[in-house]
N, C-alpha and C positions, 0 to 999 in steps of 0.2 A: 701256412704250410709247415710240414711239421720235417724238418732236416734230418737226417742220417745220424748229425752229432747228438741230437736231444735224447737219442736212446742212450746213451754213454753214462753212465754216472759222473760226475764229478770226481774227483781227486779228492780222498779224507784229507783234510788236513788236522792238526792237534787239536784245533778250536772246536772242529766237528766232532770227531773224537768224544771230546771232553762234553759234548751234549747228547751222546747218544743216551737211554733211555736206560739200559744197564748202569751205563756211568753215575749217572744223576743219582742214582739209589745207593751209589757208594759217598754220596756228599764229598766233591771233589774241592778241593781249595788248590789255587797256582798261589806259590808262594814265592816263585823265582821266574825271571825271565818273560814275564808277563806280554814282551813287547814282540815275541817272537812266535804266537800260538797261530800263524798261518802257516807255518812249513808242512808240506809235505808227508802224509805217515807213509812210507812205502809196503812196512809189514810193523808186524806186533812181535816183542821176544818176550820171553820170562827168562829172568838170569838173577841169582842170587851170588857169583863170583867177584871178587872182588876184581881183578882184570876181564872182566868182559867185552871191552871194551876193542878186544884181537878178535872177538868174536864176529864183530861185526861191520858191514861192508856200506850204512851211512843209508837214514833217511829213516830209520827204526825209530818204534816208540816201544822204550823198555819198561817192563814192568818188578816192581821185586820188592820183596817187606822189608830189608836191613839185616837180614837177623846174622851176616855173616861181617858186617859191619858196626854192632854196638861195640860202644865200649872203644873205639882204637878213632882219635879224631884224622888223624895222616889218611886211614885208608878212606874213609868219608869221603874226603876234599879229592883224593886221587882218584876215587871212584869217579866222580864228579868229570875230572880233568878229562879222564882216560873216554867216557861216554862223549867228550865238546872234538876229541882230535878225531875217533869214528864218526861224528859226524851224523850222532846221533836226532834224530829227533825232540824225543823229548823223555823224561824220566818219570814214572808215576812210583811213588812210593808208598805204599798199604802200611796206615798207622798203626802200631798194637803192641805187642810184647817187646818189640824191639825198638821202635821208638813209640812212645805214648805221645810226644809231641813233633813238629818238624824240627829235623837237627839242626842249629845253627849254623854249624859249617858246611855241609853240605847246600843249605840256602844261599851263602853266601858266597862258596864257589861256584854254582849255579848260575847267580846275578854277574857277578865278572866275568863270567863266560858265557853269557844268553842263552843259555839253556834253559827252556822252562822245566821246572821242578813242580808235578802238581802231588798233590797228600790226598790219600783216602780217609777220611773221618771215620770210614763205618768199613765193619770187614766186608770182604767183596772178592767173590771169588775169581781169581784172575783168568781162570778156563772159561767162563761167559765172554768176558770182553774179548779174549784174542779171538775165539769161534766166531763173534758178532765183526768184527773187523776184518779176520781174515777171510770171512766168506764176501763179505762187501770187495775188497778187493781184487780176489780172484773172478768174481763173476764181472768185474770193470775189466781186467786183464782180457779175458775171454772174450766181452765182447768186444776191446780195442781190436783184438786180432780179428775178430767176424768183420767189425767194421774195416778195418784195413784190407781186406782180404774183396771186398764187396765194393769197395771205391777203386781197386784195383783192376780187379773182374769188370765192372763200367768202363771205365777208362780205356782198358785195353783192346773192350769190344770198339770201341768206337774208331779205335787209331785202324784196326784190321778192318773197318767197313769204311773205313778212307774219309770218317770225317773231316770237316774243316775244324783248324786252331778254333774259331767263336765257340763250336758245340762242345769241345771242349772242356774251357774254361766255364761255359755259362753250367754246363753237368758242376763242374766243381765249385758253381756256387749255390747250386742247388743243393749240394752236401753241405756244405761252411755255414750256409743261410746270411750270406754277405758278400760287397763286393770283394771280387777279382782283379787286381792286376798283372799284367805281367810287363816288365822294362828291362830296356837294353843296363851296362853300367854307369851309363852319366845318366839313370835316371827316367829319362823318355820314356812315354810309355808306348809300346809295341801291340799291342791285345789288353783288352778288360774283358770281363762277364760277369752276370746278374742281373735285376733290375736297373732300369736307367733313370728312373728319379735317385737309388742310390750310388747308382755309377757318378754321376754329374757330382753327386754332391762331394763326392772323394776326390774328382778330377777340378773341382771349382779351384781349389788351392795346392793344385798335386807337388807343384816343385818345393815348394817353400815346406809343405810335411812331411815330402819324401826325406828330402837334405837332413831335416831336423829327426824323424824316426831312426837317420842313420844304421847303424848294422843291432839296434836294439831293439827288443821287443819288448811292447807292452800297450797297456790300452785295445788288446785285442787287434793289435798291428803284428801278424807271423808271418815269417817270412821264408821262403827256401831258398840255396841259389839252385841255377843254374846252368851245366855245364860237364866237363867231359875230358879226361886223358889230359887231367893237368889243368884245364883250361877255364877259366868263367865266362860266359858273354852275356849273363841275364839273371833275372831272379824274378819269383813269383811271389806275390802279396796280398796277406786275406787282411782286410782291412774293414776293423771293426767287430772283430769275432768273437762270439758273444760265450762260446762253451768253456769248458774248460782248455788251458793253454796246452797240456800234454795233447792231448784229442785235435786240437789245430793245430801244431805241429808235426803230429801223424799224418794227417789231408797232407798238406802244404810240400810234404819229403813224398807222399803220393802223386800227388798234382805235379810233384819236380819232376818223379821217375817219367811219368805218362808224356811233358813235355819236351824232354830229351829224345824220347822216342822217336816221338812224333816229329822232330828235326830229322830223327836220321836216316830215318823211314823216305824221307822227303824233301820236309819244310828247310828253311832255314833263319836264321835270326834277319838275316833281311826281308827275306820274302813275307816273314811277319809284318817289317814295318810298311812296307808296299801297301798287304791288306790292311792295315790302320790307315792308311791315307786314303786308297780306295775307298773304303765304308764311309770315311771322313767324307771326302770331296762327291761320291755318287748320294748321299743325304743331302749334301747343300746341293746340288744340280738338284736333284727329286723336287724339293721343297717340303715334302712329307713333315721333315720334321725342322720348325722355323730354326732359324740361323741363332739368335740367342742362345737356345740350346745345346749350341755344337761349340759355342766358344770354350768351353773348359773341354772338350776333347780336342778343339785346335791348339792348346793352349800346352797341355799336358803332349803333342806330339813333338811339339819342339818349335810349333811356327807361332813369332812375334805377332804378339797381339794390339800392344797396348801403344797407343799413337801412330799407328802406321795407316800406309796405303796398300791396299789389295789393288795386283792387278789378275785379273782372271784369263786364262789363256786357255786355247785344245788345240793341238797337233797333232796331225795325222802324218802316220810313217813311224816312228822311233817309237822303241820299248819304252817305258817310264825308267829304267835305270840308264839309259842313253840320256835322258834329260834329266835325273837326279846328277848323274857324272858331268855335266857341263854344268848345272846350278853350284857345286861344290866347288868347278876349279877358277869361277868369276864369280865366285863369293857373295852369292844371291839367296839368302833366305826363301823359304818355299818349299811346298809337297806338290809331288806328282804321281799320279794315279790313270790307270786303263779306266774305262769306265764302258757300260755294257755292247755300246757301238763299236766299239774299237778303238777309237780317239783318244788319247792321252789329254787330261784333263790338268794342270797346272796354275797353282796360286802363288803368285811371289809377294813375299810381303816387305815392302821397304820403308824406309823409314821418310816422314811426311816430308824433307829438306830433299830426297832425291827426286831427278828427274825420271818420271815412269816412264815418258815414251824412249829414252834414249838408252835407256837400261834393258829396254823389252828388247829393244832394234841389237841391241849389243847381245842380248842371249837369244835371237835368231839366229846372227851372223857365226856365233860362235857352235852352233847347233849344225851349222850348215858343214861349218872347216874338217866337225867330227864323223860328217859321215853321207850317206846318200842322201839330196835335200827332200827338205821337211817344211811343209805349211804351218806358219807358225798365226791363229787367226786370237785377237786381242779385243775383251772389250776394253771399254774407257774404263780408264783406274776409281777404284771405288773407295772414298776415307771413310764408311762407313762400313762395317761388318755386316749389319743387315741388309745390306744392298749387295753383295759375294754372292747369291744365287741366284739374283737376274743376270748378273754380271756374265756366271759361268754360260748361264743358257744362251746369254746372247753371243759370245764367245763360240756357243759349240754352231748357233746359228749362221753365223759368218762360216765358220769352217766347213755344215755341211753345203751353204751357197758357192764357196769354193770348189769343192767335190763337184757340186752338178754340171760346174760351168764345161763347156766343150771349146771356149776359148784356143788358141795355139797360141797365147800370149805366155808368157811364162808368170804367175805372180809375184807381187814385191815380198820381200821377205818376211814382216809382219802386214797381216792383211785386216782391215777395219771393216766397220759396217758400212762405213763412205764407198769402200773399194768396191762392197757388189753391187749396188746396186737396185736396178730393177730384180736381176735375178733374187736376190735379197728380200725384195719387199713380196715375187710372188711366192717365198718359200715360208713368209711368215702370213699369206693369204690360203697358202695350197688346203688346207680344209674348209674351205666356208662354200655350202654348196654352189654360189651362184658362181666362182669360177670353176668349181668344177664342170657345170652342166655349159659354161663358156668354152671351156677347152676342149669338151666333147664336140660340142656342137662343131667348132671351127675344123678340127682336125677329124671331121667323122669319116671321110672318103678315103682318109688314108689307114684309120681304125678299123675300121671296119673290114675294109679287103686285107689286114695284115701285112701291111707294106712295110715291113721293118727298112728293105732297103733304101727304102723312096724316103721314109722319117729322118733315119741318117742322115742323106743328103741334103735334106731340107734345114738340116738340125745343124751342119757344118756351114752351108749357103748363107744361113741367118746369122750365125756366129762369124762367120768373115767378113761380114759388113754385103753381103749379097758380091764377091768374089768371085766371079765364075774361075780365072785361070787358078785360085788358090787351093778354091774349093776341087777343082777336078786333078791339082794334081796328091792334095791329102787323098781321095778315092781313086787314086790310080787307073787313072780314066782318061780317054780324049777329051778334048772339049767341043765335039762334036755329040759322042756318047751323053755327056751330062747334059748338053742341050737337051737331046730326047728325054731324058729321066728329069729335068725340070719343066718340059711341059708338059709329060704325062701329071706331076702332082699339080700342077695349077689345074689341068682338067678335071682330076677327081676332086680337087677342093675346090675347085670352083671362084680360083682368086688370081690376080695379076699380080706375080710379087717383084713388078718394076713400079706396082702402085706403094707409094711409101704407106701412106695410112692400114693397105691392104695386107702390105707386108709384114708389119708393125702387130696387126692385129694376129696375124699367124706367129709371129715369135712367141708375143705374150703367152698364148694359146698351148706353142710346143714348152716353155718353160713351163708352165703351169703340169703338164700331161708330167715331163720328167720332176716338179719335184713332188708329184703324187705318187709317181711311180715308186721316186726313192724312200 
């Protein structure tokens, strides 16, 4: 696929310069400063003054014969001097009347001050190369600004039709044609985009190259920060960019402006790192994409990886920043995440010498102190990373068996899969058709005439251990009244449920029916 940047020319520098096809015809020779022919030409001058040097504002490749310089060695060398402190590029000097050969001195003030010095052997008209150069440059200008102007124009459309952060970022790697990161200031990363065989491969070792790339750029590592009214909280990273450096750091201060934006419009720098956990933790629940693959994005989000124990937990009730704020004040490693059911999805990761159950039980209890309680449902701790996405679903399966129960027990504060039970086992049977066509069948008399009232009853009866005075007074009822409304359902079902086996078979029956329903 062909990037936005590859239309861009490159950046002349003197080496390019000095191979253009005009040049070559003049028989160029570098006689000075050899080690410096990557810099930068920003423009071309013609100047034959001996202080020229006020002329100019740095990055120039000057051109000139000498002729205002034979003969006087001082102005040579100061010529020389005066082009190293503007900041000159480089100096081409046309050999002929005025010097037949290269000057000595001026070579040699050249070489102490890394300025390359190249000689024309053969006359050459200097109004070819600046046309040939300055038009190369101005149509790079022009199109820097098309492109700037067009990654702008994208970007902006995007934020006003309420994209999310990913489409974003992945837009802006679609222009870079490399990974995207974007991280808080210690690093973390918050959001990537582009490909994910190259995303992975940046995030495989993210801390250890972040640290080391530090605030420099190179290797195609550009960076923008940022931030706002003073303030830094982030920075964005094209990592690996293969264009030219000016051209990527154009994107990069594009991709910054578009990001700020897009914070203030809305987002915010946490609510970024939420979605990184989300994407994170709803991949590993999916299985879509195997757990291997997710270890450098768990890696690069800030959660320990290496020798520890996962334990996989979902909660129902509390925002995910309710339980990032208690993981933080009991000093619990771990990401939490909503995930598409509602349920808060939570991975702690502790280190293999703790106890998990006693750590889980302490960030229930401390989950509870902070606010309206919360079902905190746990699988078994898992020391293998590949095992974190049976872990999570069994997890979320425990908590929706919690959900269905109609219990008036209260549950214990973390709840297992020991804890539910039967309900438990029919909610990981509830699709296989023979207990559906079970549960039909048993409860068809009450199905069928739409007895929502009568199921209820039925549904609290069986959850009370067959209760009559408990059950009648949860339905605010005599228990005369519930008499009648429990032997009208044994007559439509056609069952004694002072028979245990009879009654038994009706439970299984109504669990099955609610956890199809749910």
């Amino acid at each position: 696929m062909t990037t936005a940047l590859e239309t861009l020319e490159p950046a002349l520098s003197v080496r390019q310069v000095l191979g253009l096809e005009r040049v070559l015809a003049g028989e160029p020779e570098v006689v000075a400063g050899a080690g410096h022919l990557d810099r930068p030409v920003r423009w071309v001058h013609v100047a034959e003054a001996a202080d020229v040097g006020v002329m100019l504002s740095g990055g120039e490749m000057v051109l000139t014969t000498g002729v205002l310089l034979a003969g006087d060695e001082h102005k040579q060398a100061e010529y020389i001097r005066s082009l190293h402190r503007a900041e000159a590029a480089a100096v081409v000097l046309g050999l002929g009347r005025a010097f037949p050969t290269p000057p000595d001195v001026m070579r040699r003030a050249a070489e102490r001050c890394g300025l390359p010095l190249v000689v024309l052997h053969r006359p050459f008209p200097f109004a070819e190369l600046t046309e040939e150069v300055q038009s190369r440059l101005v149509r790079r200008k022009f199109a820097a600004v098309s492109l700037s102007e067009s990654v702008r124009t994208a970007l902006t459309g995007l934020i006003t039709a309420g994209a999310p952060l990913q489409r974003l970022l992945d837009e802006v790697a679609q222009h870079s044609g490399c990974p995207v990161v974007v991280t808080n200031l210690a690093h973390r990363v918050l959001a990537t985009g582009g490909e994910r065989p190259a995303v992975d491969d940046v995030l495989r070792d993210w801390e250890r190259i972040a640290r080391q790339a530090g605030g420099r750029e190179g290797d195609g590592w550009i960076r923008a920060e940022l931030g706002g009214r003073g303030e830094r909280w982030g920075r964005i990273v094209l990592c690996g960019f293969r264009g030219d450096t000016a051209a990527g750091r154009l994107l990069a201060d594009r991709a910054a402006e578009a990001l700020v934006l897009h914070r203030m419009l809305g987002g915010t720098a946490a609510s970024w790192e939420e979605q990184s956990a989300q994407s994170l933790l709803t991949d590993l629940v999916s299985g879509v994409v195997p757990a291997r693959q997710l270890l450098p994005r768990a890696r690069a989000a800030g959660l320990p990886v290496n020798l520890r124990t996962f334990v996989p937990l979902v909660v129902r009730g509390p925002r995910p920043e309710r339980l990032d704020r208690v993981l933080r004040l009991i000093g619990l490693p771990g990401l939490a995440a909503e995930l598409a059911d509602g349920t808060t999805a939570v991975l702690l990761s502790l280190a293999r010498d703790q106890d998990a159950e006693t750590l889980t039980g302490h960030f229930a209890a401390r989950l509870r102190q902070e606010g309206p309680a919360a079902v905190v449902a746990a699988a078994a701790p898992r020391p293998d990373w590949d095992d974190v996405p049976a872990g999570l679903r069994e997890a979320r399966h425990v908590a929706d068996a919690v959900a269905d129960s109609s219990s008036a027990l209260e549950p214990p504060p973390v709840v297992r899969l020991k804890d539910v039970h039967l309900r438990g086992l029919i909610r990981l049977l509830r699709d296989d058709p023979h207990v559906q066509s079970f549960a039909e069948r048993e409860l068809a008399g009450l199905l069928r005439a739409a007895e929502d009232d009568l199921l209820a009853v039925l549904r609290t009866y069986l959850a009370t251990g067959r209760n009559k005075s408990l059950t009648a007074q949860l339905h605010h009822v005599s228990r005369p009244a519930l008499y009648r409304r429990l032997e009208a359902i044994q007559a439509r079902l056609g069952v004694d449920l002072d028979d245990f086996e009879q009654a038994a078979s009706v439970h299984i029956a109504l669990l099955a029916h609610d956890a199809q329903q749910g």
